[in-house]
N, CA, C and O atoms as CSV, one atom per row, in Angstrom:
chain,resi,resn,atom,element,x,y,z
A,1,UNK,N,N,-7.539,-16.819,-4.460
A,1,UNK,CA,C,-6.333,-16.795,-3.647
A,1,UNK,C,C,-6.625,-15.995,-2.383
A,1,UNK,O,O,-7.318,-14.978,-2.418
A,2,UNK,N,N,-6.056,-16.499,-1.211
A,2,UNK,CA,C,-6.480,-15.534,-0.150
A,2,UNK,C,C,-5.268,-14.659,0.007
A,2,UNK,O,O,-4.239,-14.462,-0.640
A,3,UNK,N,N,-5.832,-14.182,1.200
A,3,UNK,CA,C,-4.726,-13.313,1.512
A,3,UNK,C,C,-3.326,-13.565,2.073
A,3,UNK,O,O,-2.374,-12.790,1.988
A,4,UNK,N,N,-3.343,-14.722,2.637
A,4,UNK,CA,C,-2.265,-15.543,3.038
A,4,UNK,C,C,-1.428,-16.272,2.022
A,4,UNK,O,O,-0.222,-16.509,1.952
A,5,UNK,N,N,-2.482,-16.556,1.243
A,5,UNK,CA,C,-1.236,-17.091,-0.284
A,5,UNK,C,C,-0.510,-15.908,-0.810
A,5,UNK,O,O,0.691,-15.998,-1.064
A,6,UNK,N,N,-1.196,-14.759,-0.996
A,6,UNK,CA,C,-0.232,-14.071,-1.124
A,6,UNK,C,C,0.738,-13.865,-0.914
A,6,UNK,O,O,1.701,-13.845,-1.679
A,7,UNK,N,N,0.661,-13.586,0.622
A,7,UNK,CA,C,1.552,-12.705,1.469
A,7,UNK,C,C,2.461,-13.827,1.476
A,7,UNK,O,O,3.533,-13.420,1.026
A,8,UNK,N,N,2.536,-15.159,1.805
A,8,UNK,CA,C,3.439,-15.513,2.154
A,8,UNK,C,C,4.368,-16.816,0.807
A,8,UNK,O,O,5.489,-17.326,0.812
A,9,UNK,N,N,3.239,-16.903,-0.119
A,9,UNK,CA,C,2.931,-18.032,-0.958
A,9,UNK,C,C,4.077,-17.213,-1.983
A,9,UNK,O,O,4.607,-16.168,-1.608
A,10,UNK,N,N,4.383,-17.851,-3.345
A,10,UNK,CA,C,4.706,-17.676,-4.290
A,10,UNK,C,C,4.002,-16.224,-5.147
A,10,UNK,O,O,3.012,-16.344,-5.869
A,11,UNK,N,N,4.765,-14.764,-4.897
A,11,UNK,CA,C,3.925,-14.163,-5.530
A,11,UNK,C,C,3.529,-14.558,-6.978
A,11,UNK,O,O,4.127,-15.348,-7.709
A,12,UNK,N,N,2.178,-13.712,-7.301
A,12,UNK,CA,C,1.438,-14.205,-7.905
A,12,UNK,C,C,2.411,-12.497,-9.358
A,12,UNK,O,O,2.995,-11.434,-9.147
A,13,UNK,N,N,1.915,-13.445,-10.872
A,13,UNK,CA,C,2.585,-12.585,-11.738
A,13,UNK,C,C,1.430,-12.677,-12.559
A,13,UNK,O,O,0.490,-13.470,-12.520
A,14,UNK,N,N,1.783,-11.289,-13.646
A,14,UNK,CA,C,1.166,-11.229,-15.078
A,14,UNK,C,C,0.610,-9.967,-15.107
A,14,UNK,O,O,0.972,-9.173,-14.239
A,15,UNK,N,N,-0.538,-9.480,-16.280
A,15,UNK,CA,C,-0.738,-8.778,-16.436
A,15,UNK,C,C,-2.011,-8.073,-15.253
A,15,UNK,O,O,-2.062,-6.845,-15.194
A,16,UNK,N,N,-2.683,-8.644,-14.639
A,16,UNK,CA,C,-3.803,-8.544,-14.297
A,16,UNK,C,C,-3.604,-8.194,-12.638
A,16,UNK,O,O,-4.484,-7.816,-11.864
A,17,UNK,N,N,-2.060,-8.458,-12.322
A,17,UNK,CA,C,-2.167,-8.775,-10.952
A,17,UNK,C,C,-2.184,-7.452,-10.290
A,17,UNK,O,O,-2.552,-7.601,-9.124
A,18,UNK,N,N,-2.011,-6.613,-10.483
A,18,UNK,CA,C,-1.515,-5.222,-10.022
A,18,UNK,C,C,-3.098,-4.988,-9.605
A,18,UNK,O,O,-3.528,-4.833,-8.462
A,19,UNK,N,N,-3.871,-5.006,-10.882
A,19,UNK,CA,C,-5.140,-4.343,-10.343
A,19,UNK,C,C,-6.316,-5.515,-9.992
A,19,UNK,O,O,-7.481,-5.427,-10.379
A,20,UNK,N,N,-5.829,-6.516,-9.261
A,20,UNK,CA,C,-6.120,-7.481,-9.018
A,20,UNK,C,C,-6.586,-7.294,-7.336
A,20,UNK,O,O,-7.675,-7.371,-6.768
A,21,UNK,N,N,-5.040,-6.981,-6.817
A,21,UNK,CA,C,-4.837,-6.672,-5.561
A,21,UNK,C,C,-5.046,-5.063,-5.669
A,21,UNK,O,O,-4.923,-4.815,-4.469
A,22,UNK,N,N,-5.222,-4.096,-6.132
A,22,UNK,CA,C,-6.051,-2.901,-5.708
A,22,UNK,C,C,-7.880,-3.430,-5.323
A,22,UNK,O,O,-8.541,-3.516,-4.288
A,23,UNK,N,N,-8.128,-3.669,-6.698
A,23,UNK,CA,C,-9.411,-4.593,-6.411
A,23,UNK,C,C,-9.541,-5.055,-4.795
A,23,UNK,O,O,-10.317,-4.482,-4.029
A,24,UNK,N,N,-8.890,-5.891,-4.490
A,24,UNK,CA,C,-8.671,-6.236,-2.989
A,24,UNK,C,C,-8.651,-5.401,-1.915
A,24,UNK,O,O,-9.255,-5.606,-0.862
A,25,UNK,N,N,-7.869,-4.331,-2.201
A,25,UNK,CA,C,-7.609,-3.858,-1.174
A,25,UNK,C,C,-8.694,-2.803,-0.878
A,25,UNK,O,O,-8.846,-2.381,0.268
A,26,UNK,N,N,-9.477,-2.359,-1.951
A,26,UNK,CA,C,-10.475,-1.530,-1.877
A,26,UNK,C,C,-11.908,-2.206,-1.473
A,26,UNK,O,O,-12.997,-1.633,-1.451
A,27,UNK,N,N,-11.609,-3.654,-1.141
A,27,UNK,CA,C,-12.809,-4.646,-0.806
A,27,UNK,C,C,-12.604,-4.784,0.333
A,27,UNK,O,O,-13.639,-4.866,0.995
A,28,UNK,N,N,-11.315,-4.877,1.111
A,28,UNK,CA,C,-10.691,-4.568,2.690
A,28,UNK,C,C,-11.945,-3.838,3.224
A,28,UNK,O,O,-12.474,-2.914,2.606
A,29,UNK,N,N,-12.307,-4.224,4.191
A,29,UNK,CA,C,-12.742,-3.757,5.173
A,29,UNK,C,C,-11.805,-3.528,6.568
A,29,UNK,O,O,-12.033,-2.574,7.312
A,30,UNK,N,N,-10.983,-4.275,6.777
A,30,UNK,CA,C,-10.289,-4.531,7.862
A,30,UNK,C,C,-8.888,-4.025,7.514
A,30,UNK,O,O,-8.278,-4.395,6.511
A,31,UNK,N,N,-8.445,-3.197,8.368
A,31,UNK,CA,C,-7.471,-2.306,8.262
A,31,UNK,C,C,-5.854,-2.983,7.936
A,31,UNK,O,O,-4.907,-2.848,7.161
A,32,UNK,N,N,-6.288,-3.770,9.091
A,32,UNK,CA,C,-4.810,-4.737,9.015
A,32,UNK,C,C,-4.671,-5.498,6.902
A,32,UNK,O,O,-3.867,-5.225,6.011
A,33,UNK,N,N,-6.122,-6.638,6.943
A,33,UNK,CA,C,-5.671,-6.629,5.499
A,33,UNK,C,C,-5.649,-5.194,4.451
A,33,UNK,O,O,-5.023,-5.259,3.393
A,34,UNK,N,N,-6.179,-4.271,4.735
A,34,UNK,CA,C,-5.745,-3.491,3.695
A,34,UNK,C,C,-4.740,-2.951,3.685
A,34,UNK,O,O,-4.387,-2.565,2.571
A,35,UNK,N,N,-3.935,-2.696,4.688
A,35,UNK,CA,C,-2.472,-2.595,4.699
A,35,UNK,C,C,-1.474,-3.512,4.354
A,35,UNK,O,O,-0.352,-3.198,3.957
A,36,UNK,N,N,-1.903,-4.671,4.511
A,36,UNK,CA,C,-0.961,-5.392,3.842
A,36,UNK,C,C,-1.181,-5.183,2.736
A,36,UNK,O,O,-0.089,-4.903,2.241
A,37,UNK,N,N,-2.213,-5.120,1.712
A,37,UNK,CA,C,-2.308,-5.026,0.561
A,37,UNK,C,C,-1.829,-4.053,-0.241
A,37,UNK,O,O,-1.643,-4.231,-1.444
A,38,UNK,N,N,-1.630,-3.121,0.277
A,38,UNK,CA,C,-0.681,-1.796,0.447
A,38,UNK,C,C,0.395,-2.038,0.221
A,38,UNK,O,O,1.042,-1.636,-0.746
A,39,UNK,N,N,0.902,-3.031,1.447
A,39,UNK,CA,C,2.278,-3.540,1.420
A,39,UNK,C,C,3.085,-4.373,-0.042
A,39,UNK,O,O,4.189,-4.153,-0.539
A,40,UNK,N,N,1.993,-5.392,-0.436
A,40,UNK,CA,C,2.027,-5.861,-1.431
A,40,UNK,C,C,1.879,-5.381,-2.465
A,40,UNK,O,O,2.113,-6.145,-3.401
A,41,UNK,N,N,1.509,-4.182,-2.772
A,41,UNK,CA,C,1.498,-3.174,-3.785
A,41,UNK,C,C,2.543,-2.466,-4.115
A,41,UNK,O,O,2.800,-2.130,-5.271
A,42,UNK,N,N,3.279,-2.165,-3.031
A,42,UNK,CA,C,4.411,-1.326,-2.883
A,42,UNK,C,C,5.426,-2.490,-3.233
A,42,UNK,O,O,6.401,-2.019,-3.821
A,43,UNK,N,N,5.496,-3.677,-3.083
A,43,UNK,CA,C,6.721,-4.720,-3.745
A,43,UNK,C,C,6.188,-4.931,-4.673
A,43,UNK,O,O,6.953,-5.812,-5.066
A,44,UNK,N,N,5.424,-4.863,-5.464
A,44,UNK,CA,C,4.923,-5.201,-6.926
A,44,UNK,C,C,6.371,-3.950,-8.058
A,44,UNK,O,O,6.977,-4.248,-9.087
A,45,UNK,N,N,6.394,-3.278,-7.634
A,45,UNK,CA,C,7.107,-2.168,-8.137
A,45,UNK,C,C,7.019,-1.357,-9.300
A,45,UNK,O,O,7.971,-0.768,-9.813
A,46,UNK,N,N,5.621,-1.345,-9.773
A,46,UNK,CA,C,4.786,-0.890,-10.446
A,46,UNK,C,C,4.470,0.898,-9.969
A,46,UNK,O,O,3.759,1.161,-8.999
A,47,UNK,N,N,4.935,1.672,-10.579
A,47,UNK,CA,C,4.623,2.796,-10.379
A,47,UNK,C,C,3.459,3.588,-10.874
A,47,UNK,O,O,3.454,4.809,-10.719
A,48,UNK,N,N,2.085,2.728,-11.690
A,48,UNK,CA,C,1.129,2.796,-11.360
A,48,UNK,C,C,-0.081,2.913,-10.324
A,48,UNK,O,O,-1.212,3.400,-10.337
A,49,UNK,N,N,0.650,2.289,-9.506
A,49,UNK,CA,C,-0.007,2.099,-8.020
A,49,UNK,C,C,-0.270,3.563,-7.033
A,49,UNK,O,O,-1.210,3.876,-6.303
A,50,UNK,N,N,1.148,4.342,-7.423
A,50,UNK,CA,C,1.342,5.718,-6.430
A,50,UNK,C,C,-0.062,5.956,-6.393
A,50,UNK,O,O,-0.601,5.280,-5.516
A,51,UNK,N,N,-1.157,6.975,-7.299
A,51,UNK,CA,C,-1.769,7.309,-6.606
A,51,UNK,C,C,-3.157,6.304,-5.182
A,51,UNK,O,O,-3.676,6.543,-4.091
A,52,UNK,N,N,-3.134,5.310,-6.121
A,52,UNK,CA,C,-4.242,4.428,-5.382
A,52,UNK,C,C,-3.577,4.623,-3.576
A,52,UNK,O,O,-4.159,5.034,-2.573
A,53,UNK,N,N,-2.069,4.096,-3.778
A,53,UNK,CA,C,-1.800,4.399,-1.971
A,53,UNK,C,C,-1.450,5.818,-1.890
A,53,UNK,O,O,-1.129,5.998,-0.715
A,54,UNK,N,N,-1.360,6.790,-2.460
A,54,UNK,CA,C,-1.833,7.845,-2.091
A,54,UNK,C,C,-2.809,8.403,-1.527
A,54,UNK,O,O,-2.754,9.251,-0.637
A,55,UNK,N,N,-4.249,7.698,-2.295
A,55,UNK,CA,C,-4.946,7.754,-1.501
A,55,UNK,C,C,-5.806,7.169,-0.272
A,55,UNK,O,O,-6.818,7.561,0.308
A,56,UNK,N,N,-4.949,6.049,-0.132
A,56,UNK,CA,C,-4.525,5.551,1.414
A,56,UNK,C,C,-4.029,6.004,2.492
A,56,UNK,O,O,-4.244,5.577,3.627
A,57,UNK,N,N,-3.331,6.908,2.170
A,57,UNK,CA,C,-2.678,8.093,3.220
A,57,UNK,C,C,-4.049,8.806,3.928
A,57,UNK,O,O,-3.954,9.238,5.077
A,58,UNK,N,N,-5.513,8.920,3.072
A,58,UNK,CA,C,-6.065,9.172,3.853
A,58,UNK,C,C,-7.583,8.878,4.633
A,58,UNK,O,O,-8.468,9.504,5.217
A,59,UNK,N,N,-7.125,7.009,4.078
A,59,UNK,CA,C,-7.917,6.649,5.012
A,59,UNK,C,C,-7.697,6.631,7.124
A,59,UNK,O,O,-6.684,6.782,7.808
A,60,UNK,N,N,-9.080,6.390,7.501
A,60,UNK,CA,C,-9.517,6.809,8.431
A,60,UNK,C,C,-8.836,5.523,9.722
A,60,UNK,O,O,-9.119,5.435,10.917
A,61,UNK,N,N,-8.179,4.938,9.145
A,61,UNK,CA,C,-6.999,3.939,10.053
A,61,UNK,C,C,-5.820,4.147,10.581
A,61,UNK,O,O,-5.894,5.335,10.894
A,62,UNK,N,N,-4.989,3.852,10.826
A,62,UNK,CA,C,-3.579,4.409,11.037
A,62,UNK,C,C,-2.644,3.514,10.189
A,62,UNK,O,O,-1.813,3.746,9.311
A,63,UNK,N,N,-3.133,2.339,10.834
A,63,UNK,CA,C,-2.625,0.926,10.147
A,63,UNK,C,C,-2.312,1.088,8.320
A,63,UNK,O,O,-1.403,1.043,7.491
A,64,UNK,N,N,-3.509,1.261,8.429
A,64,UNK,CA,C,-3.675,1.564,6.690
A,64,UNK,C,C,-2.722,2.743,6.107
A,64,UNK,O,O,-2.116,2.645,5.040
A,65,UNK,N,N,-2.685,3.779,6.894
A,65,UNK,CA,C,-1.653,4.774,6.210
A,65,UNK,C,C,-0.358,4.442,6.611
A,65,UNK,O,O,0.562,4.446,5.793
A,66,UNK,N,N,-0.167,4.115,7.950
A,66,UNK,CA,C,1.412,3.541,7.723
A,66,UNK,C,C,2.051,2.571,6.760
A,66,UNK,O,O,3.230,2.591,6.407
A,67,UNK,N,N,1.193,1.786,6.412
A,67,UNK,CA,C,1.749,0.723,5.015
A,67,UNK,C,C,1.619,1.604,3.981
A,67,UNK,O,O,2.411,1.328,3.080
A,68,UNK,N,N,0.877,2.637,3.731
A,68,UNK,CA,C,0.452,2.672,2.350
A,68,UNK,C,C,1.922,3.781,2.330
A,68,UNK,O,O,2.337,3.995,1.191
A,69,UNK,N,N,2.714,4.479,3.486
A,69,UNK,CA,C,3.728,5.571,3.614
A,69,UNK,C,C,4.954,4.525,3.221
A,69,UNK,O,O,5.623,4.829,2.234
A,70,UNK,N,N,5.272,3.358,3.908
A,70,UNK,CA,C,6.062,1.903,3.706
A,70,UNK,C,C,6.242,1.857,1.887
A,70,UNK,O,O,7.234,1.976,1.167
A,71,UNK,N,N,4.603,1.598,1.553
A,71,UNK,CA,C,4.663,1.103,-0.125
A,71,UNK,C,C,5.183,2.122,-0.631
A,71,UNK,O,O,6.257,1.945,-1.206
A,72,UNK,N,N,4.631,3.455,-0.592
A,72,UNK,CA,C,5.239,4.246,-1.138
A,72,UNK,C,C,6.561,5.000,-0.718
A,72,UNK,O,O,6.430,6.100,-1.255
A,73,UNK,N,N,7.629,4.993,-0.118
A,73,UNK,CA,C,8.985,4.637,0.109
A,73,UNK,C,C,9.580,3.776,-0.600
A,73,UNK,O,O,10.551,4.040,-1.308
A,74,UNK,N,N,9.036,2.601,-0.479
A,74,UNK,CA,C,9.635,1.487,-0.966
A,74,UNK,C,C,9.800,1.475,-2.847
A,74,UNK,O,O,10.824,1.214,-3.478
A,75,UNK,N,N,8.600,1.803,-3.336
A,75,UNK,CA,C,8.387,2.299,-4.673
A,75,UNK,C,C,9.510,2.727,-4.952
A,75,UNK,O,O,10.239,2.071,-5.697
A,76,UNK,N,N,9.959,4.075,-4.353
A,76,UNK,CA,C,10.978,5.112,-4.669
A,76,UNK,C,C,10.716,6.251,-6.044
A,76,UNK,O,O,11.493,6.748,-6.859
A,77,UNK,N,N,9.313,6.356,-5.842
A,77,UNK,CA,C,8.637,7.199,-7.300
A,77,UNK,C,C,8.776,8.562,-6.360
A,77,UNK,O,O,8.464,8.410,-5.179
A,78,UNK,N,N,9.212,9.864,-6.773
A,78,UNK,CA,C,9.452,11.053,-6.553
A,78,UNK,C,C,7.768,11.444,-5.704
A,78,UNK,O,O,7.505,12.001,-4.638
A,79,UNK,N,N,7.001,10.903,-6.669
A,79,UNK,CA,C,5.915,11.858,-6.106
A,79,UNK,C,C,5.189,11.136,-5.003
A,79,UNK,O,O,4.563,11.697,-4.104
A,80,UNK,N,N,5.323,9.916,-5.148
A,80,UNK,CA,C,5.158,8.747,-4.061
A,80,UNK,C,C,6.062,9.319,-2.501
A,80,UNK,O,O,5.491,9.687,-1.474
A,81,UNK,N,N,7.027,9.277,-2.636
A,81,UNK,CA,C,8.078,9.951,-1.463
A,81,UNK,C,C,7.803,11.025,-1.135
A,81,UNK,O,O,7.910,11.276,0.066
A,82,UNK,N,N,7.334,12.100,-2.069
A,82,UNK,CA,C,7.369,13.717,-1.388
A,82,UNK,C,C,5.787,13.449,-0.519
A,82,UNK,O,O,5.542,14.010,0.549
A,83,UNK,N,N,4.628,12.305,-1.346
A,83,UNK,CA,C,3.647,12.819,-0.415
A,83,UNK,C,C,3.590,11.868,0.700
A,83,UNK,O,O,2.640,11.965,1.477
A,84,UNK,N,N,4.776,10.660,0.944
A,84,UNK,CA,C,4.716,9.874,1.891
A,84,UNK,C,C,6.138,10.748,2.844
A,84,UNK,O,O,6.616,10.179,3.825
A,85,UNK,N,N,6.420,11.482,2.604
A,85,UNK,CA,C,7.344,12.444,3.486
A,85,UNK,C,C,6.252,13.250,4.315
A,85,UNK,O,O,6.168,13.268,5.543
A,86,UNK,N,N,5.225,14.080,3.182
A,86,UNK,CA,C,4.769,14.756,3.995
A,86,UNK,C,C,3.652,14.433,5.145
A,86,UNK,O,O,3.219,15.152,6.046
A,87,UNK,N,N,3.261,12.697,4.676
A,87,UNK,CA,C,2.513,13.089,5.610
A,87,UNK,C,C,3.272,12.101,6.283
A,87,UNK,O,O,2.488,11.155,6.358
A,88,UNK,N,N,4.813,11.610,7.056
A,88,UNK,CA,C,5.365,11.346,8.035
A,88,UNK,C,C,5.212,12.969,8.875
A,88,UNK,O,O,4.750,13.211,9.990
A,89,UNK,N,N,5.636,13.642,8.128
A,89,UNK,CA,C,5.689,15.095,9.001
A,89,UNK,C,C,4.413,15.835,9.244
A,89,UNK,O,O,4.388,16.967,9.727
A,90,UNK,N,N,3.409,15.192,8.910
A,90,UNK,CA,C,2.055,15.505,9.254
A,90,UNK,C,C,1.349,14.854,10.550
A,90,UNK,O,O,0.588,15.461,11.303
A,91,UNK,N,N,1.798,13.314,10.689
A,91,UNK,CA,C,1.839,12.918,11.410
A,91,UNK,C,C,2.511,11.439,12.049
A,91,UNK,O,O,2.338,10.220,12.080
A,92,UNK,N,N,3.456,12.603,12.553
A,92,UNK,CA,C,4.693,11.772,13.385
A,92,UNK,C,C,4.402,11.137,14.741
A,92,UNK,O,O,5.372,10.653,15.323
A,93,UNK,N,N,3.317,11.076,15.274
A,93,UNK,CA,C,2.977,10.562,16.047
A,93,UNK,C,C,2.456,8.823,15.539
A,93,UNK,O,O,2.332,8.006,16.452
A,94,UNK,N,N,2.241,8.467,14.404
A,94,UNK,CA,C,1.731,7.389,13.593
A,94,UNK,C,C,3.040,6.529,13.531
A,94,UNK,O,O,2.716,5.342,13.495
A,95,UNK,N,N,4.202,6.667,13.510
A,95,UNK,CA,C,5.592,6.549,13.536
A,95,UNK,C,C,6.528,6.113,14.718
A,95,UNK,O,O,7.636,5.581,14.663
A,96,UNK,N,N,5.789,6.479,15.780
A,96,UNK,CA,C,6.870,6.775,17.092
A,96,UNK,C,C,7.117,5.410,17.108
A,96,UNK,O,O,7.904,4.934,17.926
C-alpha cells in the first residue's frame, strides 16, 4: 500500500496496522511522508503510539515534529499532551 492509499484511500484495519505504519514511518526518509505518518498515527487512536511520536518531537525536521505535536493532541493521552504542550512552548516559533 502506498502512502497515498492510505492517506486518502479506505483506512486500512486490524491487528497489525498500528505497527505497520510505525514500521513506515521509521523507513521515512522524507520529512513530509513521515509526518503524515505521524498524522495517521495520531487518527488510529491507539494510545500505544504516544511514545513512538514522542519521539518525533525530536527529530531533526520541523515538519516532522509539528505532526507528531498534531497526533499527539489529537490522541488526547495526558502524557501525549503535557509533552506535546511542552514542546509548543519550547518552540513556538514552529507554530507561528
Amino acid at each position: 500500500m502506498t502512502f497515498e492509499h492510505a492517506y486518502w484511500g479506505e483506512r486500512p484495519i486490524g491487528p497489525d496496522v498500528v505497527a505497520r505504519l510505525i514500521a513506515e514511518l521509521h523507513r521515512s526518509l522524507d520529512g513530509s511522508t513521515r509526518g503524515k505518518f505521524a498524522e495517521l498515527l495520531g487518527e488510529m487512536g491507539d494510545a500505544s503510539v504516544v511514545p513512538v511520536l514522542v519521539a518525533e518531537l525530536d527529530h531533526p525536521e520541523p515538519v516532522v515534529r509539528q505532526w507528531a505535536v498534531l497526533a499527539l493532541e489529537q490522541l488526547e493521552m495526558p502524557e501525549g499532551i503535557r509533552d506535546a504542550a511542552r514542546h509548543r512552548a519550547l518552540h513556538a516559533e514552529e507554530f507561528a
